[in-house]
N, C-alpha and C positions, 0 to 999 in steps of 0.2 A: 854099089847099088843102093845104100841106105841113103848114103846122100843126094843121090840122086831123087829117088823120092820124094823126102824132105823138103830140097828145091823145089818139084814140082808140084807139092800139095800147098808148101806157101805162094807160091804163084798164083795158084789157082783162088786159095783164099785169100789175097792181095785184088784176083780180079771180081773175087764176088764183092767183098764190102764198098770196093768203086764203085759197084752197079748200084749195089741197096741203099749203100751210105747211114747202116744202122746206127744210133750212139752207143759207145763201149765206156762201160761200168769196167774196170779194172783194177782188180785188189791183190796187192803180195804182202811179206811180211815172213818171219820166220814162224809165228803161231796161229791160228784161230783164221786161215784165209777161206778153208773148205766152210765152214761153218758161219763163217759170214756171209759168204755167196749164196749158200741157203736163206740164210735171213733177206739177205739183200733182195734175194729173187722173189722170194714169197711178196714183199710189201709192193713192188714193182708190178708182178701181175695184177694187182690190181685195178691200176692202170696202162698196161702195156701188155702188147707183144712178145714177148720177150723169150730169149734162149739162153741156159746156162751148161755152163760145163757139166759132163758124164764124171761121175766119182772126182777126183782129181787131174785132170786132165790139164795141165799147167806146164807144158813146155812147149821145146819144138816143133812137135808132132800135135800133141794135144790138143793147143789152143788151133792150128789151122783145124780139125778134125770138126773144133768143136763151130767154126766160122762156119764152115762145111755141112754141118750139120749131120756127121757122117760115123759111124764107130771104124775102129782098125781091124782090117780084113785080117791083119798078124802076117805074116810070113808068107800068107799066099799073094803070089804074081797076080794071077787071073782075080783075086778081087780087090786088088789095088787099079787095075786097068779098069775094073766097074765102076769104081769109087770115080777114078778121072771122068769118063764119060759119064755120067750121072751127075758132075759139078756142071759140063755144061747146060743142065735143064733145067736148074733151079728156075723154078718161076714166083714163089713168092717168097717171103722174107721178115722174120719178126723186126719191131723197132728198138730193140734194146738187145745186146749184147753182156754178158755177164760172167766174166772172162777170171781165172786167177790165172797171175805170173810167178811163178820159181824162179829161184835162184842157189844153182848150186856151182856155177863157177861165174869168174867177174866178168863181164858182159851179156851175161843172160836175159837180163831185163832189158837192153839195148834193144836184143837183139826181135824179143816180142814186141816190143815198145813201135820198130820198124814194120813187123807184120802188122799189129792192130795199134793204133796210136789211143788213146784213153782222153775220154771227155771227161772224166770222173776219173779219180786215182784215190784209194784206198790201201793206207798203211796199217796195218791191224796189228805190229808190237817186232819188236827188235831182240833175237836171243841167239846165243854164237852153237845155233846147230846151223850143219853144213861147211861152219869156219875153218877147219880145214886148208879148202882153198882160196881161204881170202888172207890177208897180212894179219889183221887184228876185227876184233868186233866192227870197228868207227870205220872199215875199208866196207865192210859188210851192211851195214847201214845208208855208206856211200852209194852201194850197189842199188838197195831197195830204192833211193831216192830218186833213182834216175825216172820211176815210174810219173813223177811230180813235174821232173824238167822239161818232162813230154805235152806234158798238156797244152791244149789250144787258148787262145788267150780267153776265153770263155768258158774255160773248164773250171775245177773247183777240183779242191786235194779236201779230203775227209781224214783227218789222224788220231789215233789212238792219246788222247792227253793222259791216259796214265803213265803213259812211256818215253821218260823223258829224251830219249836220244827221239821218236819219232816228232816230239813237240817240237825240237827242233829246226824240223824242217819245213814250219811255216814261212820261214825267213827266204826259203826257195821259191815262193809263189804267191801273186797279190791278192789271191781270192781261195778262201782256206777256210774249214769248220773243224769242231774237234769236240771226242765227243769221250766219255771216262764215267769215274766214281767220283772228280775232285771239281776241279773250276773249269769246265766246259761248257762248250754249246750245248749240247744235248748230254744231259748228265744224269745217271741213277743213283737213287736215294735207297737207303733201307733196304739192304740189298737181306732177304731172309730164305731160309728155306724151313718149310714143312715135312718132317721125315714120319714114316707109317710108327706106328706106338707098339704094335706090338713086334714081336724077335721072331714071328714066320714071314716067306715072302715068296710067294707063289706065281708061275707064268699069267700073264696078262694083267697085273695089280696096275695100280697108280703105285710108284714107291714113293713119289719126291714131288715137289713144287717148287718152284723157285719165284718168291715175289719182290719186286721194285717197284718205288715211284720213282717216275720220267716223270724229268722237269728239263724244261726250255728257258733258260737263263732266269734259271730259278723259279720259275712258274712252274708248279705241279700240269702237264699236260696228260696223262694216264697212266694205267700199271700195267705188268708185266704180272702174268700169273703163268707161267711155265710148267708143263706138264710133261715128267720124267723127260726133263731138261734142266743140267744140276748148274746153278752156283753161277759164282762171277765170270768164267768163260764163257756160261752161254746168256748170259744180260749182255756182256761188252758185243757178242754179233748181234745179237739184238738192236745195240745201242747204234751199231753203224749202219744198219739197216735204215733205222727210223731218222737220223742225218742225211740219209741218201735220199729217203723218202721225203722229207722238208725239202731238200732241193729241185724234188721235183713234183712238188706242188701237193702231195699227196697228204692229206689229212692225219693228223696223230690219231683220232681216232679209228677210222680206218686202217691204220697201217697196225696198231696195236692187234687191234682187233684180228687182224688175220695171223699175226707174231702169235697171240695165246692158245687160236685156234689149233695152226697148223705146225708151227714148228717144233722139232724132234730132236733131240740128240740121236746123229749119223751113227753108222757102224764103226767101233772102235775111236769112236769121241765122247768121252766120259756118257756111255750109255747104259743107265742101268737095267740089268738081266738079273733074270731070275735062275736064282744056285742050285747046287745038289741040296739036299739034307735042310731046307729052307733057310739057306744062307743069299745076299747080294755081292751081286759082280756091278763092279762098277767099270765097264770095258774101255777103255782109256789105251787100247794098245796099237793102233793105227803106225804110230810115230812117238818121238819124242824128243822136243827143244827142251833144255833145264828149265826156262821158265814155265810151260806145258806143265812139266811133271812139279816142281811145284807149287803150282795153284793147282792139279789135282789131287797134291798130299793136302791144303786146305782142303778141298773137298770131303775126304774122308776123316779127317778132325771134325769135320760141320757135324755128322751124323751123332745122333743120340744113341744111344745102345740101352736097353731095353733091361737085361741083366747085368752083373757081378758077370757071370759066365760068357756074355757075348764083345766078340773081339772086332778091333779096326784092323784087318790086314793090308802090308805092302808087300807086292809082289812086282818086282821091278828090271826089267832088264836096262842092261848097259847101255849108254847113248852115245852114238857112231857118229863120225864127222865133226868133233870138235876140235879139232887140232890142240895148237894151244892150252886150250882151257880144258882139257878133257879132266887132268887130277883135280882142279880145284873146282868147278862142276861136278863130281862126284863125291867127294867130301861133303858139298854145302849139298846134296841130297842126304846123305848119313846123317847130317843133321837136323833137316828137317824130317827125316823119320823118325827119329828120337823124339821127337815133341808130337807127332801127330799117331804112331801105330804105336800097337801091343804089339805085334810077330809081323818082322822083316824076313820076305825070302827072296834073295838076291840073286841076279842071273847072269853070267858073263864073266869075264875075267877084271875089266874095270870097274863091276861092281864090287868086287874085293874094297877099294878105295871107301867107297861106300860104309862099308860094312865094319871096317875098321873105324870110321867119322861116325858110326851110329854108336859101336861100345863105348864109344870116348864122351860122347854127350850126356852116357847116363844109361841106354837102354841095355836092356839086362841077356846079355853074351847067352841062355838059352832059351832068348827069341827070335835067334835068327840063325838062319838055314843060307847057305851058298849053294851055288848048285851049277854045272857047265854050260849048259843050255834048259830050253824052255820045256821041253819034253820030260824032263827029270822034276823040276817043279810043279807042272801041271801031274804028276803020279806021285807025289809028296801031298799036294795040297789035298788030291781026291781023296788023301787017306784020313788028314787033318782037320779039313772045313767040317764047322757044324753048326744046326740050327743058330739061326742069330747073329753071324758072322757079315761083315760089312769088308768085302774084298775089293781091291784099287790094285788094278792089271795095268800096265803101264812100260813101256820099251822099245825102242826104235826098230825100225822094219825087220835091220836084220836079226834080231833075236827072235823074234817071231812068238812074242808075245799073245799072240790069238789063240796058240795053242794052248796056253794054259786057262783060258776061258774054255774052251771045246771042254776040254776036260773035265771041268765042274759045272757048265752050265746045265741047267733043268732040261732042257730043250735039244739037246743036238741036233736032233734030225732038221731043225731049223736055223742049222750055222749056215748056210748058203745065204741066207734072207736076212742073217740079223751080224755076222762077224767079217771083220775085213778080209782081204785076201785069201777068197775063199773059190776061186774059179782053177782050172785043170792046170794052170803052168803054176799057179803058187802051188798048189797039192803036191805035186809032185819035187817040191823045192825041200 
């Protein structure tokens, strides 16, 4: 029955885009896809139409739902049969499409590629989560580039130039931008952040800023003033945003302009919350590719601390689907917590790896805590966190990292509205 479905809702979104003929913006990548789509979309309303994907909504189901226009009825018959009857009456239609592709076995990208083909393709960074079921990283890479092969002879690939396997893949296509911190098209300068000065930190504050100069082959064109939007993961969506935007025609200063206004760190992407005991969460627990987690341990290196008494914590779960690389991806985390946290609490069993690569670097064996699941660390930390403490939540789905946010965040009653995987079929998981 599921595939059957499946068939039937890409058919059906095969037969709407025929009708409408919207142009599709399409970004994959193994980090920072969801977060660029928001960027991407914000600078595009400005001039456009436009529709993006619900949460992450990036596969086979997904992307037709989101051509569709439609959320999933779930499991119920009677409103999948609504959903079909209701695709025949579309009558009108945005101009712009704003689509993310996953990839979590090889032909995945093909296989959306076939449903929405991409006038725009968007590589946002190469990291061996999911690898697993691919042969090595470079099969995985393979995978993401097919998004590139697809395009129309008038289309345009946007890539990540900090990344150097994604830089690569200019060689796949004659019309290409690239946009980074280093030698790009559209490139950020003085990448800084503003942290609050004093060591309390209370629901609704400003905690953080994040400022850049954008330059256009080295021309200063505007800044980037970011509002609790932390650090170089959310400049680099930014950055591809505002390349997308130069392609189509839309002004740096307007596109800026709505980037400072409006853009937010998503639920469980490096979103800063306000703590028990007036301690920060820095909610980062969504997922977790090694590059992800870290450039989120930079993140909490960034922060100033206020006292002698006030601490950087890592609170980290295990990262799922890495085949191959899962021991030496766990180790180069152990290592970079050593140089960036005071107190590591580790969660999972391949966090051990971890934990063992963080005593070996230096950091001091009673500052860190192991723990079997996520539940046991979030009733540890509630006992531990105190004023002034600068906490980085971080761990791939299935540890379920958000619990240990619930736990200490100021706010509970508002996890519905601000943490990930907060609706009745996670709950009950």
């Amino acid at each position: 029955m599921k595939k059957f479905i499946i068939s039937l809702l890409q058919k059906r979104a095969k037969v709407v885009l025929d009708k409408f003929k919207p142009r599709v913006v399409a970004i994959t990548g193994s980090v920072g896809k969801t977060s660029a789509k928001q960027a991407i979309a914000l600078v595009l309303s400005t001039k456009y139409k436009i529709r993006t994907a619900e949460k992450n909504f990036n596969n086979e189901i997904g992307v037709p739902l989101t051509i569709l226009g439609m959320k999933s009825p779930g499991r119920n018959p009677f409103g999948w049969l609504t959903l079909f009857w209701k695709s025949y009456f579309i009558k009108t239609y945005p101009e712009m499409l704003i689509l993310e592709y996953g990839a979590d076995h090889p032909g995945d990208i093909k296989n959306l590629c076939d449903l929405a083909s991409p006038d725009v393709a968007i590589i946002t960074g190469i990291s061996p989560v999911h690898a697993e079921f691919f042969k090595d990283i470079d099969h995985l890479a393979d995978e993401k580039s097919e998004i590139i092969k697809r395009l129309p002879d008038n289309g345009v690939a946007i890539l990540n130039g900090d990344d150097k396997r994604v830089l690569t893949m200019q060689t796949l296509y004659q019309s290409f931008m690239t946009y980074g911190t280093k030698e790009t098209d559209i490139q950020a300068d003085e990448i800084t952040l503003s942290t609050r000065l004093d060591d309390h930190f209370s629901p609704g504050e400003l905690f953080i800023k994040t400022h850049a100069v954008i330059k256009l082959k080295d021309k200063e064109v505007g800044r980037l003033e970011l509002k609790n939007a932390i650090g170089y993961a959310s400049v680099l969506a930014c950055l591809s945003a505002l390349t997308v935007a130069d392609h189509f025609g839309i002004s740096f200063a307007m596109a800026i302009q709505k980037l400072n206004s409006d853009f937010r760190a998503m639920p469980g992407r490096l979103n800063p919350i306000a703590g028990i005991k007036g301690s920060l969460i820095i909610d980062d627990s969504y997922n977790a590719a090694p590059l992800a987690m870290q450039n989120g341990l930079d993140v909490l290196k960034s922060f100033s601390l206020s006292t002698d008494d006030d601490r950087r914590i890592a609170v980290l779960g295990q990262m799922a689907e890495l085949g191959q690389y899962t021991e030496n991806e766990h180790r180069l985390i152990g290592m970079k917590v050593a140089e960036c946290a005071d107190l590591f609490l580790a969660v999972g069993e391949n966090m051990r790896i971890a934990v063992e690569s963080a005593k070996e670097s230096g950091l001091d064996p009673n500052a860190i805590e192991w723990f079997a699941n996520s539940e046991e660390a979030g009733r540890y930390l509630d006992r531990e966190v105190k004023t002034g403490d600068i906490v980085y939540v971080k761990g791939s789905q299935s540890t379920r990292m958000e619990k240990v946010v619930k736990d200490i965040m100021a706010e509970p009653a508002r996890a519905d509205e601000i943490l990930v995987r907060q609706d009745e079929k996670w709950l009950k998981v």
